[in-house]
Every structure is written in C-alpha cells, then in structure tokens.
PDB file of N, CA, C and O in Angstrom, chain B, residues numbered from 101:
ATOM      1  N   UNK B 101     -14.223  22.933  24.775  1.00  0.00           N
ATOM      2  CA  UNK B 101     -14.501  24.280  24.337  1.00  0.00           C
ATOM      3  C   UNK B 101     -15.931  24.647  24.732  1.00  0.00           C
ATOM      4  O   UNK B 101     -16.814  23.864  24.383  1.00  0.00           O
ATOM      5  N   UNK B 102     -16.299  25.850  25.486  1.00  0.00           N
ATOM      6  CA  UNK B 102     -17.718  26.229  25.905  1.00  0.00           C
ATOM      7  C   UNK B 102     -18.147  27.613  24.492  1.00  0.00           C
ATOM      8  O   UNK B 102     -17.761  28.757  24.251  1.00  0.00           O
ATOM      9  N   UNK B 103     -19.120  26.645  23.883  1.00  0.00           N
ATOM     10  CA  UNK B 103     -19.847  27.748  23.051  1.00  0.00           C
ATOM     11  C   UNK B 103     -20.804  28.583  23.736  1.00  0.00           C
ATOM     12  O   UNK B 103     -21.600  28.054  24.511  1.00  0.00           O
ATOM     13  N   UNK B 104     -20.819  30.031  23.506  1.00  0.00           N
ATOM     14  CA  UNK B 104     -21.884  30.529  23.625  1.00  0.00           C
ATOM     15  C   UNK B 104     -23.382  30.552  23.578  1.00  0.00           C
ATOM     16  O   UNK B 104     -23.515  29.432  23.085  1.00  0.00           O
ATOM     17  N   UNK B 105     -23.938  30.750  23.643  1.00  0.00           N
ATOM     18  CA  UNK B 105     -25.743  31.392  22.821  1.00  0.00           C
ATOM     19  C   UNK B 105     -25.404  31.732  21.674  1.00  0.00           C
ATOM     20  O   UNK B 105     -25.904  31.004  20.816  1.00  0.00           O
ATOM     21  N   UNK B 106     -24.688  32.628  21.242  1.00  0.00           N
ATOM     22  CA  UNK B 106     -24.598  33.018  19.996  1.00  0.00           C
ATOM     23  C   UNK B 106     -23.606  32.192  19.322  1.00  0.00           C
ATOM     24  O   UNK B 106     -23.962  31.976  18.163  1.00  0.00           O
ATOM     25  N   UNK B 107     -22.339  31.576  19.661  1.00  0.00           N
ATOM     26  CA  UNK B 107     -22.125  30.557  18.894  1.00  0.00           C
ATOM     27  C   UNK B 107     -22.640  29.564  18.258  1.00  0.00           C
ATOM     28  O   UNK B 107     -22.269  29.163  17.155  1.00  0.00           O
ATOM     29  N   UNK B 108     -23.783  28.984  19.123  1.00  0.00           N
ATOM     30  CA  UNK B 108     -25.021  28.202  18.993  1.00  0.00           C
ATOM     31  C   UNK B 108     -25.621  28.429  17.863  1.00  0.00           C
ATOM     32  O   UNK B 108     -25.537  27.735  16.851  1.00  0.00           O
ATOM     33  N   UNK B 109     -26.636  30.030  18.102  1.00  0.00           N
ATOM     34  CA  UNK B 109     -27.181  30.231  17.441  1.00  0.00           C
ATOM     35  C   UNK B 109     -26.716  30.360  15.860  1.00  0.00           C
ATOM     36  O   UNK B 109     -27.568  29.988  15.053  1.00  0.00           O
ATOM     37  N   UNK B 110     -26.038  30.623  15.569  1.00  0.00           N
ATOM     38  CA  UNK B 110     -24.804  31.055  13.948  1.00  0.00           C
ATOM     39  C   UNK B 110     -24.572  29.462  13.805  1.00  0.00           C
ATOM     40  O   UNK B 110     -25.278  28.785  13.058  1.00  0.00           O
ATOM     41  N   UNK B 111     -23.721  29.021  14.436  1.00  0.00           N
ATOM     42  CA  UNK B 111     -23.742  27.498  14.077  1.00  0.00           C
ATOM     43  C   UNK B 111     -24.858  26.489  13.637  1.00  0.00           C
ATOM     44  O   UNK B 111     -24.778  25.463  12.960  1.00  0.00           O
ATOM     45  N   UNK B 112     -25.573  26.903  14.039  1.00  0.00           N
ATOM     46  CA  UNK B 112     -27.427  26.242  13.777  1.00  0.00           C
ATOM     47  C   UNK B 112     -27.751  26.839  12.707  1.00  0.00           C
ATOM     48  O   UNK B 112     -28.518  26.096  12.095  1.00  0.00           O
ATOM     49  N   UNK B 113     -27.564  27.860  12.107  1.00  0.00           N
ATOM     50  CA  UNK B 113     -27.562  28.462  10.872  1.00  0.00           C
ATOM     51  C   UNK B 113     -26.719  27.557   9.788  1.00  0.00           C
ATOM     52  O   UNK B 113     -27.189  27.125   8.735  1.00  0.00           O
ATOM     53  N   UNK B 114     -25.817  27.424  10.106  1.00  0.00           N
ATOM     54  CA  UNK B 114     -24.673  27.473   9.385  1.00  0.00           C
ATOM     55  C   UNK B 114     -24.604  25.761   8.523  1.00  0.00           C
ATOM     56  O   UNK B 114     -24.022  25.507   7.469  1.00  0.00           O
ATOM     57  N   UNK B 115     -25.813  24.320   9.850  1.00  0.00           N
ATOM     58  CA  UNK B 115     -26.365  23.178   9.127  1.00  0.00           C
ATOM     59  C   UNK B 115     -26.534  23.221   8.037  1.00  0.00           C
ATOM     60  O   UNK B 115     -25.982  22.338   7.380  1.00  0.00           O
ATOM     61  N   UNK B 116     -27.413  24.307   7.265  1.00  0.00           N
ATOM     62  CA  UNK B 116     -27.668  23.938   6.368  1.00  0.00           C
ATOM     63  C   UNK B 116     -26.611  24.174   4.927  1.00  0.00           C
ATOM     64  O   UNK B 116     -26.840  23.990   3.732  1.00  0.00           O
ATOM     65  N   UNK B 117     -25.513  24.610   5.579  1.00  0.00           N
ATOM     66  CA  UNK B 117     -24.273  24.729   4.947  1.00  0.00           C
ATOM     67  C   UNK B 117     -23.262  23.630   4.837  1.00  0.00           C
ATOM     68  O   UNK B 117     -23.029  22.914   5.812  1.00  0.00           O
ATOM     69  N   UNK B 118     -22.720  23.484   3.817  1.00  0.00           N
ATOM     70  CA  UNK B 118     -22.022  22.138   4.293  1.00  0.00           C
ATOM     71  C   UNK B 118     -20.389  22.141   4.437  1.00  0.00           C
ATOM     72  O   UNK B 118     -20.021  22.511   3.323  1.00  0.00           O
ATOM     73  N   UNK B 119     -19.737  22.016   4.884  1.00  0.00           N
ATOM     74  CA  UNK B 119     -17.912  22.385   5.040  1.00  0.00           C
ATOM     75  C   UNK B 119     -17.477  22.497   3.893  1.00  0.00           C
ATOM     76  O   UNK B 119     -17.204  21.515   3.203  1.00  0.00           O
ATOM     77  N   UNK B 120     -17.332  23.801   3.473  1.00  0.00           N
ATOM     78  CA  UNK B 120     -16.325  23.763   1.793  1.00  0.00           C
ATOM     79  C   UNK B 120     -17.255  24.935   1.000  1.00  0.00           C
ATOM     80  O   UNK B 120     -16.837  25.483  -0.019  1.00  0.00           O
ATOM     81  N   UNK B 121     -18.801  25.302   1.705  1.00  0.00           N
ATOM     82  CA  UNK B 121     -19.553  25.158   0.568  1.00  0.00           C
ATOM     83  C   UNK B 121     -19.656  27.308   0.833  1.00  0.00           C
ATOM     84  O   UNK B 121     -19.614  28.042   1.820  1.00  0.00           O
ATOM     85  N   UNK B 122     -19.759  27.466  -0.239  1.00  0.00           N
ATOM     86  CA  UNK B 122     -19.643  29.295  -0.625  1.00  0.00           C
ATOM     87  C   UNK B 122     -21.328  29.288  -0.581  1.00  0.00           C
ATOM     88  O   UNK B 122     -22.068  28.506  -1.178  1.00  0.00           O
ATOM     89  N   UNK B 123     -21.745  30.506   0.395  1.00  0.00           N
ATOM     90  CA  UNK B 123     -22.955  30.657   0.598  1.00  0.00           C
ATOM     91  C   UNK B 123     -23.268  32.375   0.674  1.00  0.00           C
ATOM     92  O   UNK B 123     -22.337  33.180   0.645  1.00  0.00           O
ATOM     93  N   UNK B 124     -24.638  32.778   0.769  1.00  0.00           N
ATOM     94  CA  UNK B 124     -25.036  34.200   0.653  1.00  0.00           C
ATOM     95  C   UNK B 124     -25.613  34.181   2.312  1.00  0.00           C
ATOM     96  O   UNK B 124     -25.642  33.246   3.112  1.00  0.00           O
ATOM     97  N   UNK B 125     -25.972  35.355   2.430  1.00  0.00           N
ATOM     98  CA  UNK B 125     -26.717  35.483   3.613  1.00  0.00           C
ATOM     99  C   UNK B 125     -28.337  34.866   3.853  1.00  0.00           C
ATOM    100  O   UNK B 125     -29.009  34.534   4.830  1.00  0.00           O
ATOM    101  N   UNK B 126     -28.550  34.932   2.226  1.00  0.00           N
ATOM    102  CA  UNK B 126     -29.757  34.757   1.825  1.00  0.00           C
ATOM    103  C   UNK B 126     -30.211  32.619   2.319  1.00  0.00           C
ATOM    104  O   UNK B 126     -31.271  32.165   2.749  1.00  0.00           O
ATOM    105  N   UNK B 127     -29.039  31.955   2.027  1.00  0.00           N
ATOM    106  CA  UNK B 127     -28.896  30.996   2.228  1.00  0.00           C
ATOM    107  C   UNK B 127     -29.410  29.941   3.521  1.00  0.00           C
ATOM    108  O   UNK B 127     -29.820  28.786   3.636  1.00  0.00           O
ATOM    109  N   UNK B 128     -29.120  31.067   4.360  1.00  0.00           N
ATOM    110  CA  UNK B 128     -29.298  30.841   6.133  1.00  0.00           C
ATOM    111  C   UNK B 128     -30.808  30.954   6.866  1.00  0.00           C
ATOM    112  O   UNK B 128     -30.965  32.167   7.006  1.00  0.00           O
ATOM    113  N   UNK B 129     -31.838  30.357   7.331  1.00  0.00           N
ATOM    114  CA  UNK B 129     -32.790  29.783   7.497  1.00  0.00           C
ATOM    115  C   UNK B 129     -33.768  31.533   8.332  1.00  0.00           C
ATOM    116  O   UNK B 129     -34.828  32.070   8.008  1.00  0.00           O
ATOM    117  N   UNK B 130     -32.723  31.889   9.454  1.00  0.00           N
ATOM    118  CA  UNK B 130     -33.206  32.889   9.932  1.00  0.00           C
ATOM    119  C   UNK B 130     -33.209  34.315   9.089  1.00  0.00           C
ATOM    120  O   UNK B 130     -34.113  35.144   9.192  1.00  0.00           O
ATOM    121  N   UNK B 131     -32.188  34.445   8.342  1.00  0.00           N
ATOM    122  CA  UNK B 131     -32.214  35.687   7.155  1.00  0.00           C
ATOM    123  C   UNK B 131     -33.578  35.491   6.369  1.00  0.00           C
ATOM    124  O   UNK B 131     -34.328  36.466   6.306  1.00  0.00           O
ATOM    125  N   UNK B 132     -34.022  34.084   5.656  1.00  0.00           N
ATOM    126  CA  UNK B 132     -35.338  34.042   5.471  1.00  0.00           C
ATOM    127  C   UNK B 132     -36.514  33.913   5.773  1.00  0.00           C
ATOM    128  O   UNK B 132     -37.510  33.903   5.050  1.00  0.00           O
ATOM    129  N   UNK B 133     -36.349  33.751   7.514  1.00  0.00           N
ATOM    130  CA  UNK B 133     -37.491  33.894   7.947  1.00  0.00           C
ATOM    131  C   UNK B 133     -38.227  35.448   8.042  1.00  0.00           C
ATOM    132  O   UNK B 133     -39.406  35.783   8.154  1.00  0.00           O
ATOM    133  N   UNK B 134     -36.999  36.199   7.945  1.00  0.00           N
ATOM    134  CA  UNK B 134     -36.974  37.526   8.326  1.00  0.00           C
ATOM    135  C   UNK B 134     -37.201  38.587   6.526  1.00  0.00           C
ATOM    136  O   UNK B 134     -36.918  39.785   6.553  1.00  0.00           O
ATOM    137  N   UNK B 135     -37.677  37.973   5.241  1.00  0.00           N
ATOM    138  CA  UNK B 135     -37.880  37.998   4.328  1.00  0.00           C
ATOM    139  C   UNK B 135     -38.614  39.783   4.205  1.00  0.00           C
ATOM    140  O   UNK B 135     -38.203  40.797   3.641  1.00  0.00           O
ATOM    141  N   UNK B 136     -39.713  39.518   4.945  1.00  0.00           N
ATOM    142  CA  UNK B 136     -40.477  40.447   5.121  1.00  0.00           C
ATOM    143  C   UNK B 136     -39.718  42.121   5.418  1.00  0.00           C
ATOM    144  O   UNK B 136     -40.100  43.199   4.965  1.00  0.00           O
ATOM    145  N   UNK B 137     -38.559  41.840   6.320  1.00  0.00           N
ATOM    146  CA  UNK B 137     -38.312  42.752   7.445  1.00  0.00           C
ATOM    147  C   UNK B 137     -36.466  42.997   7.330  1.00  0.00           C
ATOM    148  O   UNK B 137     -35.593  42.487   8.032  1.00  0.00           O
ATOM    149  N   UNK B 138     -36.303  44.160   5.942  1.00  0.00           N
ATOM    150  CA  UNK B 138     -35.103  44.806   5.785  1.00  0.00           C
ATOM    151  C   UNK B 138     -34.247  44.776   6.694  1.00  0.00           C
ATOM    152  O   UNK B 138     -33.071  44.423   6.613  1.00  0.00           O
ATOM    153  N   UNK B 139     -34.937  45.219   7.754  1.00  0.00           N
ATOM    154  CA  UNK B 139     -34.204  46.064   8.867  1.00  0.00           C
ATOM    155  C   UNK B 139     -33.592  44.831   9.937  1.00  0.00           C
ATOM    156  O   UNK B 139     -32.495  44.718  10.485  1.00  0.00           O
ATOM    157  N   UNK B 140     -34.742  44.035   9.960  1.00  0.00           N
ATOM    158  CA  UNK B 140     -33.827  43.072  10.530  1.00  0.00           C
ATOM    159  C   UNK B 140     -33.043  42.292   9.953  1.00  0.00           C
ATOM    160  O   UNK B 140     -32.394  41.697  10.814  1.00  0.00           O
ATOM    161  N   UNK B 141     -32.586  41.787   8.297  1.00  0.00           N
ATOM    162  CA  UNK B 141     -31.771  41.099   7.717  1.00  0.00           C
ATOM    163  C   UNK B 141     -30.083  41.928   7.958  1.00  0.00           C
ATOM    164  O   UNK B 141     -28.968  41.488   8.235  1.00  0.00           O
ATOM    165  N   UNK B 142     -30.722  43.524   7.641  1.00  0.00           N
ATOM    166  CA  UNK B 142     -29.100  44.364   8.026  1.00  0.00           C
ATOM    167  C   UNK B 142     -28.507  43.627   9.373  1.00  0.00           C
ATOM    168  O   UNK B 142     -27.516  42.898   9.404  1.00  0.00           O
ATOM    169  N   UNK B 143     -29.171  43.915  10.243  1.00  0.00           N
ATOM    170  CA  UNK B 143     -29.173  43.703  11.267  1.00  0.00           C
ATOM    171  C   UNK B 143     -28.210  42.403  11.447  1.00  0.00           C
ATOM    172  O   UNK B 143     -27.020  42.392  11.762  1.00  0.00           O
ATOM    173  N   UNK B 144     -29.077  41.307  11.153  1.00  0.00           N
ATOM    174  CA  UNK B 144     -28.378  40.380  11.018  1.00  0.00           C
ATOM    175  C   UNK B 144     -27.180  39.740  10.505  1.00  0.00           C
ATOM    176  O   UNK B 144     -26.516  38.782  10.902  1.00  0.00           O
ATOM    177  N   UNK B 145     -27.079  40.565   9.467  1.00  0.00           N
ATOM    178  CA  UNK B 145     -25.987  40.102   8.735  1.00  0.00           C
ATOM    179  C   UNK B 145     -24.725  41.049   9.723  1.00  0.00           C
ATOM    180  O   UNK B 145     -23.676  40.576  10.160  1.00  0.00           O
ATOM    181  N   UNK B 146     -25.178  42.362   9.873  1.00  0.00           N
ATOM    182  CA  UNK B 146     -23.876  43.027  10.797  1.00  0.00           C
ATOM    183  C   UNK B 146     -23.430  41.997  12.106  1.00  0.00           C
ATOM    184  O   UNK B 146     -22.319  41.800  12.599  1.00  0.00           O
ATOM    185  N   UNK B 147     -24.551  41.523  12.394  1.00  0.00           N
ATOM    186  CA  UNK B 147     -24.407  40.621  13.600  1.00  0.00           C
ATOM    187  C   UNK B 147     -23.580  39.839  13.307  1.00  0.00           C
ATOM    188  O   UNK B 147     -22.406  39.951  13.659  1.00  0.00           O
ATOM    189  N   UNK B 148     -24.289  38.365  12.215  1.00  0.00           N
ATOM    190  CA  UNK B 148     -23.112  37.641  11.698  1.00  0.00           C
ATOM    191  C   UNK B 148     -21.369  37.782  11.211  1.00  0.00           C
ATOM    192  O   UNK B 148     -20.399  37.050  11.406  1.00  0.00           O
ATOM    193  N   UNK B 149     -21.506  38.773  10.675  1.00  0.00           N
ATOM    194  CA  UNK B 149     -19.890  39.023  10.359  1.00  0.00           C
ATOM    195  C   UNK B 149     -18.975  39.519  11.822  1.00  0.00           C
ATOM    196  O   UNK B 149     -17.766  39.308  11.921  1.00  0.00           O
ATOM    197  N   UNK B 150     -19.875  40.269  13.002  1.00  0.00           N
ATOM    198  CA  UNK B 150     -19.139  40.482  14.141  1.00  0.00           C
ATOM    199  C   UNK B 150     -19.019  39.255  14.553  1.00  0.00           C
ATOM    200  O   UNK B 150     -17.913  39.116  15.075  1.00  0.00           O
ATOM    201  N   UNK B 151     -19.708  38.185  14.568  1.00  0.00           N
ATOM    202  CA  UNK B 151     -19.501  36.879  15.047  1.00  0.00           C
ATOM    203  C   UNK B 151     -18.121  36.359  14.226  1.00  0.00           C
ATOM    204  O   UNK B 151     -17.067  36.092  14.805  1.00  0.00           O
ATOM    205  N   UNK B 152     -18.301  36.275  12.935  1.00  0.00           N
ATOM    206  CA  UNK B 152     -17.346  35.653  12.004  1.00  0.00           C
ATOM    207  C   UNK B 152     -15.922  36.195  12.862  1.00  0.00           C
ATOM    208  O   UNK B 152     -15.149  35.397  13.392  1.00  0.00           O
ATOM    209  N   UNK B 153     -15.748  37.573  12.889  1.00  0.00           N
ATOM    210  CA  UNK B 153     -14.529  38.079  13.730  1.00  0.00           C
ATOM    211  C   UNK B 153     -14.497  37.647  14.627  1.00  0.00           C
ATOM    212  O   UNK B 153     -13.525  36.895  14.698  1.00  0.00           O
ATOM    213  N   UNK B 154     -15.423  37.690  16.038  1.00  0.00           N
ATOM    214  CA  UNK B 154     -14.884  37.717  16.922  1.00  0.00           C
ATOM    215  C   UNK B 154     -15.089  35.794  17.458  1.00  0.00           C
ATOM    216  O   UNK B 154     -15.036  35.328  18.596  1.00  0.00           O
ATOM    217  N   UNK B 155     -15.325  35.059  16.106  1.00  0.00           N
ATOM    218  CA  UNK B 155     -14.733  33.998  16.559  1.00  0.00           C
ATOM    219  C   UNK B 155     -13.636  33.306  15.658  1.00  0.00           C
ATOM    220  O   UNK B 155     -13.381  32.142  15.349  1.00  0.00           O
ATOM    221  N   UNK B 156     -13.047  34.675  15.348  1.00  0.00           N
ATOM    222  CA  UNK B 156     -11.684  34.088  15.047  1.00  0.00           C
ATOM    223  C   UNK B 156     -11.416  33.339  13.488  1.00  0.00           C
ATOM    224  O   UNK B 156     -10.354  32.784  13.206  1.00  0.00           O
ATOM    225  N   UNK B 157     -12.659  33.451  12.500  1.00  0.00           N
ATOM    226  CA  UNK B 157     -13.398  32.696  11.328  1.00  0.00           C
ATOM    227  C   UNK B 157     -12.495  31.483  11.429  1.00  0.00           C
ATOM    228  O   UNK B 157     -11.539  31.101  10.754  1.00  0.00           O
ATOM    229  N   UNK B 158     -13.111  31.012  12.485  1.00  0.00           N
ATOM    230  CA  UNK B 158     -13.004  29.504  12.580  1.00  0.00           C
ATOM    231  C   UNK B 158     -13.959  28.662  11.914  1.00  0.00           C
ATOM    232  O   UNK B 158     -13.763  27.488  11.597  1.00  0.00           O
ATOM    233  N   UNK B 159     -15.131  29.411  11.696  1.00  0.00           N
ATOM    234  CA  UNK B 159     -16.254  28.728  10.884  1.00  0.00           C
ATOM    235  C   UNK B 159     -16.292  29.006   9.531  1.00  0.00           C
ATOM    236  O   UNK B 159     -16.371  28.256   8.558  1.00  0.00           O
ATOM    237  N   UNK B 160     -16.221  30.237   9.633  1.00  0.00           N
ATOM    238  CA  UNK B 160     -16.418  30.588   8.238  1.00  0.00           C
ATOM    239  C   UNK B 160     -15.594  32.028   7.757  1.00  0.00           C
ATOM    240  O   UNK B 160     -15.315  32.727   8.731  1.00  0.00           O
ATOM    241  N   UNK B 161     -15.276  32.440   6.795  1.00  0.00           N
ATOM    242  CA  UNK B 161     -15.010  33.032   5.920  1.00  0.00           C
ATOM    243  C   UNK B 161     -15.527  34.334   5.303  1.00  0.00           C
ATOM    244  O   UNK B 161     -16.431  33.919   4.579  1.00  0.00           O
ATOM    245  N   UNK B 162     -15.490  35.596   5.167  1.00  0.00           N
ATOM    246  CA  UNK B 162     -16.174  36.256   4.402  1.00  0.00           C
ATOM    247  C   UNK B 162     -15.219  36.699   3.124  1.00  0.00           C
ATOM    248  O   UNK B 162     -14.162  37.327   3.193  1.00  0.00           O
ATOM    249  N   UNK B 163     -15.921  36.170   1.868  1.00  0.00           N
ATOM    250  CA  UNK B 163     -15.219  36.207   0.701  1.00  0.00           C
ATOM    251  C   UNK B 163     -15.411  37.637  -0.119  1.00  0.00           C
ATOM    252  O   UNK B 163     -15.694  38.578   0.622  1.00  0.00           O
ATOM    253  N   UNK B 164     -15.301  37.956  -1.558  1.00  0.00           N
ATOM    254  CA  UNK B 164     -15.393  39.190  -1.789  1.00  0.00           C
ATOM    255  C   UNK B 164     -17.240  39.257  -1.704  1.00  0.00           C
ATOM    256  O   UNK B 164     -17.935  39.919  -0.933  1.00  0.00           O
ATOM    257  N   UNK B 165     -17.654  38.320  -2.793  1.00  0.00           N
ATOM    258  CA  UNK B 165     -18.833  38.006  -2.811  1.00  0.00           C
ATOM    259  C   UNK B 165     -20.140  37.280  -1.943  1.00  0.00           C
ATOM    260  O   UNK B 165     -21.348  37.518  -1.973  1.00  0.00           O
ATOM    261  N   UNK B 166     -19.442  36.427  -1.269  1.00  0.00           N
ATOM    262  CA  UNK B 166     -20.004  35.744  -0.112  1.00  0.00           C
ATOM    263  C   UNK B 166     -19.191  35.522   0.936  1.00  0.00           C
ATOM    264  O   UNK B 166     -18.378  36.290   1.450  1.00  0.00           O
ATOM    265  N   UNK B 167     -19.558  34.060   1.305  1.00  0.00           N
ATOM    266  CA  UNK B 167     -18.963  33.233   2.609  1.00  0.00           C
ATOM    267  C   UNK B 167     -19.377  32.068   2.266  1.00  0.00           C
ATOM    268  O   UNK B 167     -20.340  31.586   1.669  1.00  0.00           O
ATOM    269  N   UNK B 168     -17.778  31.477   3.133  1.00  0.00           N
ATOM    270  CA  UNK B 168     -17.728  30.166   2.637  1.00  0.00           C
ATOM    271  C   UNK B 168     -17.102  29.594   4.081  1.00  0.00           C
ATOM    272  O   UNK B 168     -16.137  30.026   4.712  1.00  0.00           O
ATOM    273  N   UNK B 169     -17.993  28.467   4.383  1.00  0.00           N
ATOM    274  CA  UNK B 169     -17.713  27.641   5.480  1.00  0.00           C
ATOM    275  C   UNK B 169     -16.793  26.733   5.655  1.00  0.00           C
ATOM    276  O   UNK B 169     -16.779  25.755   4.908  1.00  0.00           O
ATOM    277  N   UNK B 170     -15.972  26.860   6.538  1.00  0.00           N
ATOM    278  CA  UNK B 170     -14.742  25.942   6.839  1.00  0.00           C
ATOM    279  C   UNK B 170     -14.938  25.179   7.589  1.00  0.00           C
ATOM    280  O   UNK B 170     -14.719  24.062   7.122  1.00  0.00           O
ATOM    281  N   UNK B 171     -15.399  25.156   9.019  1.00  0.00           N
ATOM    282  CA  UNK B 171     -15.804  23.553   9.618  1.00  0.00           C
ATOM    283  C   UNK B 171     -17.426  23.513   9.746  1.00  0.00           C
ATOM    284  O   UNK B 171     -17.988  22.495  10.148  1.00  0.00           O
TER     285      UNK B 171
END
C-alpha cells in the first residue's frame, strides 16, 4: 500500500493515540502546537475529517462527540 504525505502526516498524529482509544482534536500534537492560532485549528480539523473520508475511516472514526481510532 503507498501512503501519501498526508497519510503520513495524520498518521503521525494519530501515535499518540492508541487503537481503541476515543480522542478530541485537542489530543493530537499539531492541533496543539497551533494553540495560539483559531484559524488554523478550524482549518485543521476540516482537513482531518476530509482525510478521515477520503481514506475510507480506515483509521479512524468520527463519533458524535469525538474520534476514535481503529488501527
């Protein structure tokens, strides 16, 4: 299977998550680096969930309240 850049990148996020485990956006290393800067957390998170789709949420999940990681 050839991952992307951006598969990469979301997946490298996603370490500090562990398989099973229900998480926030807030959770993920780059959402807090970005603490400072609203505009880029929207951002991000719209990003992430187009990822979640368009890879099929093979990784992960978006629940009512969060997301929760599957592999």
């Amino acid at each position: 299977m050839q991952l992307t850049t951006t598969d990469q990148r979301w997946l490298a996020q996603l370490l500090c998550c562990p398989p099973g485990a229900h998480f926030t956006m807030q959770s993920l290393p780059l959402f807090r680096y970005y603490a400072d800067r609203p505009d880029l957390q929207t951002r991000l998170q719209s990003d992430f969930e187009d990822w979640i789709e368009h890879s099929g949420r093979k990784y992960v999940v978006k629940t009512y309240e969060d997301y929760a990681r599957i592999n």
